[in-house]
C-alpha positions in Angstrom: 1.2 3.3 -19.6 -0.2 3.4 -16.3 -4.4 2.4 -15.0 -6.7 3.9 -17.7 -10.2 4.3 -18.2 -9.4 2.0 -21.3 -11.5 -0.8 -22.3 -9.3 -3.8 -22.6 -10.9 -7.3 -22.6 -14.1 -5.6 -21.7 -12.7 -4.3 -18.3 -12.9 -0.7 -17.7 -10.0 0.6 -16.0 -7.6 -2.4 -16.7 -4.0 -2.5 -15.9 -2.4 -2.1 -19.3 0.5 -5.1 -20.0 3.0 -2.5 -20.7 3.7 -2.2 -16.8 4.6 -5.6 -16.3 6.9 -6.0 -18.9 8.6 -2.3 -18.0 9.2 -3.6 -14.5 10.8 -7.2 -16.0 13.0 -5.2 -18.3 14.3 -2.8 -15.1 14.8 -6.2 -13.2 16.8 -7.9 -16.6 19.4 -4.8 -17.1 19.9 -4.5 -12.7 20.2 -8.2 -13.0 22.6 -8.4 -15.8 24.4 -5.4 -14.3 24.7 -6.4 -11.0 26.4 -10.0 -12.2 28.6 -8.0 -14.4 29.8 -6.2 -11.6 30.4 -8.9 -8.7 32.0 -11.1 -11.4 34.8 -7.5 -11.6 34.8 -7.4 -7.9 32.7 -4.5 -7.8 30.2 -5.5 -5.0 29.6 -2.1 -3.4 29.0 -0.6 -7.2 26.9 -3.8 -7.6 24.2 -3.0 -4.2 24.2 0.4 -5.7 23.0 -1.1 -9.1 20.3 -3.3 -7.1 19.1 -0.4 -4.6 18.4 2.2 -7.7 16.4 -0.7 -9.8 14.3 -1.1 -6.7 13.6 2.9 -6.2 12.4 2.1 -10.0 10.2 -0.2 -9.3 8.6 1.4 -6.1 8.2 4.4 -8.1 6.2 2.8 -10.8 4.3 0.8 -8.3 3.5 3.8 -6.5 2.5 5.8 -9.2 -0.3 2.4 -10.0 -2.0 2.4 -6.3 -2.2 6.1 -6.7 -4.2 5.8 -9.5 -6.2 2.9 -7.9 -7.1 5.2 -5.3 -8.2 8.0 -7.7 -10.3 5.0 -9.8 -11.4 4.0 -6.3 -12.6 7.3 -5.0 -14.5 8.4 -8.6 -16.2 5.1 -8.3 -18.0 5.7 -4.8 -17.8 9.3 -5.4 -15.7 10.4 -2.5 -14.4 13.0 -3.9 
């Protein structure tokens, strides 16, 4: 699920929905976890929990502006 040559809506190259709601689930379960774990006195456990949902998140949002870049090049053909 990441930017496709798709049509959706009658966009080409739209951002499929998928992404968002696979970021919102990765921020649920760090969220849930992290509360879990400070209410158990487990803060250092619990910044762990936080830092590795964020490395999750930059990694899918890398992996989209790479792809915007590609769609960007292809469409002024700067390749």
């Amino acid at each position: 699920m990441r930017f496709t040559d798709t049509y959706f809506d009658g966009v080409k190259g739209s951002m499929d929905i998928g992404i968002l709601f696979k970021i919102a689930g990765i921020g649920l379960v760090v969220t849930v976890l992290c509360q879990i774990l400070k209410k158990s006195d487990r803060d250092d456990i619990a910044t762990l929990v936080s830092i590795v949902g964020l490395v999750l998140v930059l990694a899918v949002v890398v992996g989209m502006v790479g792809d915007l870049f590609t769609e960007i090049r292809t469409i002024f053909g700067l390749n």
